[in-house]
Every structure is written in C-alpha cells, then in structure tokens.
NULUM-457399 format. One record per residue (C-alpha): residue number from 1; z, x, y. Coordinates in steps of 0.5 Angstrom, whole numbers, plus 500, padded with zeros to 3 digits. Layout:
rec num->NUM&z->Z&x->X&y->Y
...
***
This chain:
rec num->1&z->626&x->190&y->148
rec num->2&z->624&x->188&y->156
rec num->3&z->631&x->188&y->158
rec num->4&z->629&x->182&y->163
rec num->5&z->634&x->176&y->159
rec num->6&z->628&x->172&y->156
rec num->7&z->628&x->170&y->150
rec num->8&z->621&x->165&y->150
rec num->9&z->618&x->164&y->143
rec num->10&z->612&x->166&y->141
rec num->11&z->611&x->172&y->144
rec num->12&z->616&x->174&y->150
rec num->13&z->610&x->179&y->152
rec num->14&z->609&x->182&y->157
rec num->15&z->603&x->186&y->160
rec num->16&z->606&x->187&y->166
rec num->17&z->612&x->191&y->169
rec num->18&z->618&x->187&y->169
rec num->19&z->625&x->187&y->172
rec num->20&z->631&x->189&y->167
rec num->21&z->636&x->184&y->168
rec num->22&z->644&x->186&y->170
rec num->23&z->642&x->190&y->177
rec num->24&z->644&x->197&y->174
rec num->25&z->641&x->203&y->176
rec num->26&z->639&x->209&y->170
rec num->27&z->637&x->217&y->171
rec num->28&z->635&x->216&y->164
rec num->29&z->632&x->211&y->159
rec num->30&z->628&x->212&y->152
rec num->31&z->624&x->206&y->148
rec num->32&z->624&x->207&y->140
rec num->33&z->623&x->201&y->134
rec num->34&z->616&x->198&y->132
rec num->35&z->613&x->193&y->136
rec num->36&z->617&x->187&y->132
rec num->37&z->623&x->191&y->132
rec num->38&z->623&x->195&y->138
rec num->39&z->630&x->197&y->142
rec num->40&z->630&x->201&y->149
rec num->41&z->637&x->205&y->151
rec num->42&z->637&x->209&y->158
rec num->43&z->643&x->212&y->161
rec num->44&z->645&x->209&y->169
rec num->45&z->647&x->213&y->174
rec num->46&z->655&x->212&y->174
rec num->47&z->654&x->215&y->167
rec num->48&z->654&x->209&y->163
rec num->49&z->650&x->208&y->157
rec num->50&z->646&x->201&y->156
rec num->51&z->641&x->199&y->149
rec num->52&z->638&x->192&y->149
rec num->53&z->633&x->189&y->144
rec num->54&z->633&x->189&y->137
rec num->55&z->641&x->191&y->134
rec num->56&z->639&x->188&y->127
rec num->57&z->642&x->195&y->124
rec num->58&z->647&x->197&y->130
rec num->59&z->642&x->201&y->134
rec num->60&z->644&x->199&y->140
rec num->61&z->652&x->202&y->139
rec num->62&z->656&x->195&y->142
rec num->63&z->659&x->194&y->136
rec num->64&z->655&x->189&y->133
rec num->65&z->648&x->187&y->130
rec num->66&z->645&x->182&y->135
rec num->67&z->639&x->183&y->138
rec num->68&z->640&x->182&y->145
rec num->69&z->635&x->181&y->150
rec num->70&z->640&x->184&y->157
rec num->71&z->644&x->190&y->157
rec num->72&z->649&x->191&y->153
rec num->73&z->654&x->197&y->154
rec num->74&z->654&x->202&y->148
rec num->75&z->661&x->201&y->146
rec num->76&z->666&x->209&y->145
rec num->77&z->667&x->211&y->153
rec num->78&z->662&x->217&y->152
rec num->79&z->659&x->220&y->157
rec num->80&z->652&x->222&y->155
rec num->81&z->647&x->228&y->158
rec num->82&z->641&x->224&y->155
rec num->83&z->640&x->219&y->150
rec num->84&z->634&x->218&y->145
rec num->85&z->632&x->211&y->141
rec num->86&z->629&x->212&y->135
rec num->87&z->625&x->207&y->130
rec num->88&z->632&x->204&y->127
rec num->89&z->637&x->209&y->130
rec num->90&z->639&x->212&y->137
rec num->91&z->643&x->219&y->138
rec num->92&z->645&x->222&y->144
rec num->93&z->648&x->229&y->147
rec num->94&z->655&x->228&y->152
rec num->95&z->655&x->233&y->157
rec num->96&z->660&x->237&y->152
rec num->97&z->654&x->238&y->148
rec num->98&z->657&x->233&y->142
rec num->99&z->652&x->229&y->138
rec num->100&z->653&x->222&y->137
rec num->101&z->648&x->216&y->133
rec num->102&z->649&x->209&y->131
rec num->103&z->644&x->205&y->127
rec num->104&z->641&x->205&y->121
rec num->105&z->643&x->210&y->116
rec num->106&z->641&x->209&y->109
rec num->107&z->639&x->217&y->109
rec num->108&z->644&x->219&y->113
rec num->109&z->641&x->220&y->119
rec num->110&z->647&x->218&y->123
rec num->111&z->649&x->225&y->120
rec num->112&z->656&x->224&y->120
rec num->113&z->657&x->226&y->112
rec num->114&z->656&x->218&y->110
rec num->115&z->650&x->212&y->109
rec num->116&z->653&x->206&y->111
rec num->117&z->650&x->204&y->118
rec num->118&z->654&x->204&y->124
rec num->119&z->653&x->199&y->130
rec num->120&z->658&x->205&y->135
rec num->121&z->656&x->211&y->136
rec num->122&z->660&x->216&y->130
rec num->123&z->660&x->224&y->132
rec num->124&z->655&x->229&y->128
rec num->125&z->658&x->232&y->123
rec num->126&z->660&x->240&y->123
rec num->127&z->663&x->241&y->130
rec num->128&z->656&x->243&y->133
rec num->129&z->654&x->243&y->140
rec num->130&z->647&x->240&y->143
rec num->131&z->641&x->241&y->148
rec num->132&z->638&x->235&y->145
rec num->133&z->637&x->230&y->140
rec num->134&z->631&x->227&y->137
rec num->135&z->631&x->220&y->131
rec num->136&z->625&x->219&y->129
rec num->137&z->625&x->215&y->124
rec num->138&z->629&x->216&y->118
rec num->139&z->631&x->223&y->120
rec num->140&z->634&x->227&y->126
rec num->141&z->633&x->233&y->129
rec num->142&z->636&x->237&y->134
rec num->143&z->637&x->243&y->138
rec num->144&z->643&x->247&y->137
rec num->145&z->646&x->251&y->144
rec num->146&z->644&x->257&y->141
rec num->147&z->637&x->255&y->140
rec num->148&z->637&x->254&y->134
rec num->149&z->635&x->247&y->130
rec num->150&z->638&x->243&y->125
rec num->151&z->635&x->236&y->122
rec num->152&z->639&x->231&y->118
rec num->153&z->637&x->224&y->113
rec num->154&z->631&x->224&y->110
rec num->155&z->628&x->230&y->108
rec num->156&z->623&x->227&y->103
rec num->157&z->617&x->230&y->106
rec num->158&z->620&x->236&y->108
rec num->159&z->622&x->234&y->115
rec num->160&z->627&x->238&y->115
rec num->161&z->624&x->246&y->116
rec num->162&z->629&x->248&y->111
rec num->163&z->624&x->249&y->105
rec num->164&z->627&x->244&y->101
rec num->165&z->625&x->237&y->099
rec num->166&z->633&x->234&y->099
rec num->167&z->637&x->230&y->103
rec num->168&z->643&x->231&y->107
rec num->169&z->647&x->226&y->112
rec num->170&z->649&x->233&y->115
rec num->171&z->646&x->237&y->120
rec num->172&z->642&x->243&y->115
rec num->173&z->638&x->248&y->119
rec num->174&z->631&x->249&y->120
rec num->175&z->628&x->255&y->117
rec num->176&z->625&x->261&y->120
rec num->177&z->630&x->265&y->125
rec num->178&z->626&x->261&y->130
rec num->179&z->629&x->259&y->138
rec num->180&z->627&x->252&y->140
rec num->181&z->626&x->249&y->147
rec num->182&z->626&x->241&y->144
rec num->183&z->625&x->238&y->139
rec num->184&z->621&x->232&y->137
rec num->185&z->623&x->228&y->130
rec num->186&z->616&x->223&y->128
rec num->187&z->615&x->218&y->124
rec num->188&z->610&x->216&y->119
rec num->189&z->606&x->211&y->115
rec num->190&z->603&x->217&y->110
rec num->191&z->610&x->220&y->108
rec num->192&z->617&x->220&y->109
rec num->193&z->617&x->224&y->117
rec num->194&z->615&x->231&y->120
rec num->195&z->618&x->235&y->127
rec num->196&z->615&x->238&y->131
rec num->197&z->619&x->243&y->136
rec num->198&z->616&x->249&y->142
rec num->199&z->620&x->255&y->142
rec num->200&z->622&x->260&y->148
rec num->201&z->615&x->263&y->149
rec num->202&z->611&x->256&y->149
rec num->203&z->609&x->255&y->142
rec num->204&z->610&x->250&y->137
rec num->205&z->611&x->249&y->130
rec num->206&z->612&x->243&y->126
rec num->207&z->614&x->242&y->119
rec num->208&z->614&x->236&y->114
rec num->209&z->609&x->230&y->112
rec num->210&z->602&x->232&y->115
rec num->211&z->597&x->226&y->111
rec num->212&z->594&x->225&y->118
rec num->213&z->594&x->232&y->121
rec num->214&z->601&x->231&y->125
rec num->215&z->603&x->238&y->124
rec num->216&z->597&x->242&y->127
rec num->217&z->594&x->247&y->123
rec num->218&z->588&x->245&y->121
rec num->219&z->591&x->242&y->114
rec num->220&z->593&x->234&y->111
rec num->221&z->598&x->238&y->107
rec num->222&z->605&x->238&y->107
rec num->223&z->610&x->243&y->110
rec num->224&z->617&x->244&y->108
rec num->225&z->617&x->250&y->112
rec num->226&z->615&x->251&y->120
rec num->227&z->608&x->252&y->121
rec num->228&z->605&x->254&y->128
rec num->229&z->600&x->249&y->131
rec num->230&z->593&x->252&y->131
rec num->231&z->590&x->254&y->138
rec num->232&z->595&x->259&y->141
rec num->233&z->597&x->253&y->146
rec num->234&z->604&x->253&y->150
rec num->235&z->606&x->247&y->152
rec num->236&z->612&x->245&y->156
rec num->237&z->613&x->239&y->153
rec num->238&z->611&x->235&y->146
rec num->239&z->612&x->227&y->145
rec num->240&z->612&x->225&y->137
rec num->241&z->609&x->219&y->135
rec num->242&z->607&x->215&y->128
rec num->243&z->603&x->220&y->125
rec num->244&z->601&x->223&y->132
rec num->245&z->603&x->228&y->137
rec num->246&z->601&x->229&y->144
rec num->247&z->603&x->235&y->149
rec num->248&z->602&x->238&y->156
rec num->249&z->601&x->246&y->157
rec num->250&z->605&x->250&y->161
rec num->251&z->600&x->251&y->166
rec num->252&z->600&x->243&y->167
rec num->253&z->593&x->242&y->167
rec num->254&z->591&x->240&y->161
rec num->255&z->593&x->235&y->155
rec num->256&z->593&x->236&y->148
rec num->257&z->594&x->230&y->142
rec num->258&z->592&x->231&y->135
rec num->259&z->594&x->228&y->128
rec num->260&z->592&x->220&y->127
rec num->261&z->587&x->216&y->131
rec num->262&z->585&x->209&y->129
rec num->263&z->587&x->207&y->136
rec num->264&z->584&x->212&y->139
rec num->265&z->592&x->214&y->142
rec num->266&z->588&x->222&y->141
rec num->267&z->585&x->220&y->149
rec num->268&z->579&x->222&y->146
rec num->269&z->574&x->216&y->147
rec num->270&z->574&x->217&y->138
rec num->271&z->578&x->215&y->134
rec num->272&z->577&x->220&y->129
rec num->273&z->583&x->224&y->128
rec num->274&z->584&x->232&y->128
rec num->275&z->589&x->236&y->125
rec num->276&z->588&x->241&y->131
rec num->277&z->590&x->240&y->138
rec num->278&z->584&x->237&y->142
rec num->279&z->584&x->236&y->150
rec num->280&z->585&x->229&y->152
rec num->281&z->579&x->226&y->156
rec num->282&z->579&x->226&y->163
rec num->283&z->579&x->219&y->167
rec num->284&z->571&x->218&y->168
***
C-alpha cells in the first residue's frame, strides 16, 4: 500500500516517507483498508485515478483481485471529482456528480441493487447526484447535490440514520430533514458501523453503533436516527476512524476527538475514551 514496488517480506514497512513509483502526479489521494489489508487510491492531476496495495476483493477497480505494489489504473475512463478508500471498498463522486464503487459487497455496499464484489467501478443505484462519498467499512455514505444524505450496506447497528435496522444495496435516506456538508462512514470492532456528518450551521450529527462513544453524546448506546454531538461545537471538518472520531472547529484553532482510545488516538496524553468531544492536547 506504499505504492513504492516493494514487495520484501516480512515487513515491507516503512517509518518513513517513501516515493510512489510511475512518476505520476496527484491533486488528491485517500489511504483505507486495515494494517494488513491496506490499499491507497488518489486522483492525478490529468484526472486520471490510480489504487494500489491490497485488491483481494476488487478494491482497487482495475479489473482484477491482485494486490499490486505500483499503481494501477482504476478501469471505466471515469473521471472523478474525489475519491475515497474505505476498508474493503472504494467509491468516488466524477465531476457530473454520479457515484461509482468497487470492491467488496457482501452487503451491498457498492450500492448498485446487487451483493456480489466488483473489481470495476459500478454506478450507485437511483440516478442521484453527489457532493461527496464515504465507504467505511461495510456501509457508505454520501452527500446528495441537495444536501441531503443517503447511506447503503450494512445497517445492522443503524448506521443508516433512516431509524431501521435493515439492510439495502440502495442508497436510503437519512433521517431528519437535516442538510449535510460532509459525511463521514466509520468503522468499528464493537458493532456493525456508525456515520457522523456536519450540517449547514457547523454542527454535527452521528447515528449507528456507539459502544465506544463514537456518536458524541454523552451515551455507549446505539442510534438509528441522528443524534447531535454533545458540546455545541462547529467543526469544519471530521474524519472517522474505527470507533474513534476527530474533527477541527470552525474557528480553526482547536482540535477535538472522542470515542475509543486504547492507542491514545484521542491525542489526550490518556488512553481512556470519552463519549463527548475532548480538546486534543497541544504539543509540549
């Protein structure tokens, strides 16, 4: 997943940067998968999309379930405005605002009506247009031109925000009337997944599994629906981890992370998780 064509056993690891072979140059680039199973995609400035690392399931969209340790070239001659890899699939939005993933599918996080992997990209069902896509891990999520947001996969946990617990390979749509900014599919080794998103305003909102607090509000119990983050914050951004999220203010000053902490990825100087934001710690 270092892109730089080794491929040295053990442990091909490096502690630091290294080079992506191929002499191609991105705007973009996003790192998903699991330590073992990692994969990167990233978009070049010519508009072209690259994935390399792990493809057991068809992640990175060249048509096949090699892993790769160069870039390959995602197959279909889309252009995409951003892209996203997840933990098993990847999605992206082109410029026309379609939605595209590839990957794994086992419950339907592809979003194209169907379960069976794919290792090209397939269009999201239901002729919508996007903002902005997040794969987490067996669910997605996205954005919707007109603010609005719709999750598909897994929904065991209620990851979805549509106040079921039923899975869909369709895109459904959250609950709430709320317009959304970004959103931001998680993963998680408690439950089958949560989404956090931000609305117009700053605030944020998650939904779905919350064993470890990921959901912000002051509770370990699950969501179906969305439910506001505890502490008024406005954030400008938010990135979702397993079980863990972390997001910068409006003002741009200030981090905040809450949910799991074991590896102190709070940025607390603990590792004793919170299920409200906390200020990540300035350097000493």
């Amino acid at each position: 997943q270092l892109g730089n064509g080794s491929t040295t056993l053990p442990a091909p690891s490096s502690a630091t940067p290294v080079p992506v072979v191929g002499g191609l140059t991105f705007k973009s680039i996003s790192a998903g998968g699991t330590t073992s199973h990692g994969h990167t995609c990233g978009i070049t400035t010519s508009g072209d999309t690259y994935c390399w690392g792990f493809g057991i399931w068809g992640q990175l969209g060249n048509g096949s379930t090699d892993s790769t340790a160069t870039p390959v070239l995602v197959s279909g001659g889309l252009t995409f405005a951003s892209i996203r890899a997840g933990v098993s699939q990847t999605c992206g939005v082109t410029i026309s605002g379609a939605a595209y993933c590839w990957g794994y599918n086992q419950f339907g996080q592809l979003g194209n009506g169907t379960t069976p992997n794919s290792p090209t990209p397939v269009p999201v069902s239901g002729g919508l247009t996007f903002t902005a896509v997040s794969p987490g891990d067996f669910h997605t999520c996205a954005v919707r031109t007109n603010g609005a947001a719709a999750c598909w996969g897994s929904n065991g946990s209620g990851q979805f925000g549509n106040g079921t617990t039923t899975n869909s390979s369709v895109p459904m749509p959250v609950s709430g009337g709320l317009t959304f900014t970004s959103i931001n599919a998680g993963a998680s080794v408690f439950s089958q997944g949560y989404t956090c998103g931000i609305i117009t305003n700053g605030a944020t909102y998650c939904w779905g599994g919350n064993g470890a607090g990921p959901l912000g509000n002051g509770t370990t119990t699950d969501s179906p629906t969305p439910v506001p983050v505890s502490g008024g914050l406005t954030f400008a951004s938010l990135s979702a981890g397993r079980d863990y999220v972390c997001g910068v203010t409006t003002s741009g000053w200030s981090a905040y992370c809450w949910g799991y902490n074991l590896s102190g990825q709070l940025g607390t100087g603990t590792s004793q998780s919170s299920n409200v934001p906390i200020r990540v710690s300035p350097p000493s």
